[in-house]
C-alpha positions, 0 to 999 in steps of 0.5 A: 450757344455759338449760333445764338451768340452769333445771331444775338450780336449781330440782332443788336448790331454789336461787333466781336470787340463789343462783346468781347471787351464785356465778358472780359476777352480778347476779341481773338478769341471771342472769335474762337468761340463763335467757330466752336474752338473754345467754350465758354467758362460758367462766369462768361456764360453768366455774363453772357447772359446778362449782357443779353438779358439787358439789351433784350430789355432796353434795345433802342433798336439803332444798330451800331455800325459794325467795325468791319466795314471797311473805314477807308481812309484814302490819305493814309492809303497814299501815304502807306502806298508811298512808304511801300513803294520807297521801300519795296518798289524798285524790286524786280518781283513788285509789279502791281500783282505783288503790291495789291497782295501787300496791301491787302496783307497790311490792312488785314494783318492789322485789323487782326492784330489790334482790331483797328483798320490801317488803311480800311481800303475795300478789298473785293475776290478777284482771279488772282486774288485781293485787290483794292477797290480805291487802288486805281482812283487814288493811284490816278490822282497821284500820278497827276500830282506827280506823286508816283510815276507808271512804267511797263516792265518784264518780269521773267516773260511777264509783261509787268506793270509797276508804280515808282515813288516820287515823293516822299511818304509823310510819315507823321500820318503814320504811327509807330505801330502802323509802321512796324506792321508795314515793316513786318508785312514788307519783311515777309513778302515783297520777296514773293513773286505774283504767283506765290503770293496770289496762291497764299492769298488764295489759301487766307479766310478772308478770301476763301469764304468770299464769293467771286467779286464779293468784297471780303469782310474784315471779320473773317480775318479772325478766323484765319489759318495759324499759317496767316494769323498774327493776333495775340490769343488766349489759351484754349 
């Protein structure tokens, strides 16, 4: 029954949501049945199976786009980097190590939790862990507006490369609840050095199953250790 939910979703494009929202869970643990943790109950196997009966039926063969695929949207992302770096920046520990952590933390936390993207930013395996695709272009193009400025740095005996704000993030791009999420992220990181924060990376789904320089899926953040997850699941 799980592989052939898995391969029936993804033969009609659906995304975990999609299914979910029809037999009546949250997506949390429609991803929790696709790993084998729950079982279905009899009246979810029934709609189940006429959710699938239908769309057997009358397929019009057009695959939805699927909700994991990165949506970056690179004006949020300057304005979270803005936010980040207001709050966190000047912190000895945050050079850009620590600050691609924290953004991948942010997109990722949030996706779990509300099964939306924040920033939607390309996150791909590197050595010491996640780092955004988009980070250097966008970053680039701050600097030249003279948004952020670069300095050179040592932590400890680490040559260090940090990003300092000097504009102001333009916080109605940003909601209460994308705030709260950067706020909790920053709260529960940006005290960590490089090097624990790359070993917590390392230890997170998204980047476990991934191979290297193979961007990471969004949907893999469902299936994350208690240690990393923050979404709100139903009981087994």
């Amino acid at each position: 029954m799980v592989l052939n939910l898995i391969e029936q979703r993804k033969k009609f494009g659906l995304s975990q949501g999609d299914v979910a929202l029809r037999l009546g869970l949250t997506r949390q643990t429609l991803a929790k049945v696709e790993s084998g943790e729950r079982e279905l109950t009899n009246p979810e196997k029934q709609a189940l199976e006429e959710m699938l009966a239908a769309f057997n039926a009358d397929n019009d063969g057009e695959e939805e786009l699927r909700v994991n695929i990165p949506q970056k949207n690179l004006e949020k992302f300057e304005q979270v980097l803005l936010y980040v770096l207001e709050k966190v920046g000047a912190k000895p520990n945050v050079g850009m190590t620590v600050l691609y952590k924290l953004l991948y933390f942010i997109d990722f936390d949030y996706y779990e939790k509300y099964g939306e993207q924040l920033m939607g930013l390309t996150y791909f395996k590197n050595t010491h862990g996640p780092a955004p695709r988009e980070f250097k272009k966008v970053v680039d193009a701050m600097k030249e507006k003279g948004e952020v400025v670069e300095v050179k740095s040592k932590y400890f005996a680490h040559e260090q490369k940090k990003f300092l704000p000097t504009a102001e993030p333009n916080l109605a791009l940003l909601n209460g609840r994308e705030l709260e999420m950067i706020d909790d992220v920053l709260s529960r990181y940006s005290d960590k050095s490089a090097t624990q924060l790359s070993d917590m990376s390392h230890r997170d789904t998204p980047w476990r199953v991934a191979k290297n320089g193979e961007n990471l899926e969004y949907e893999h953040a469902f299936y994350r250790p208690d240690e990393f997850s923050v979404g709100a699941y139903d009981p087994l």
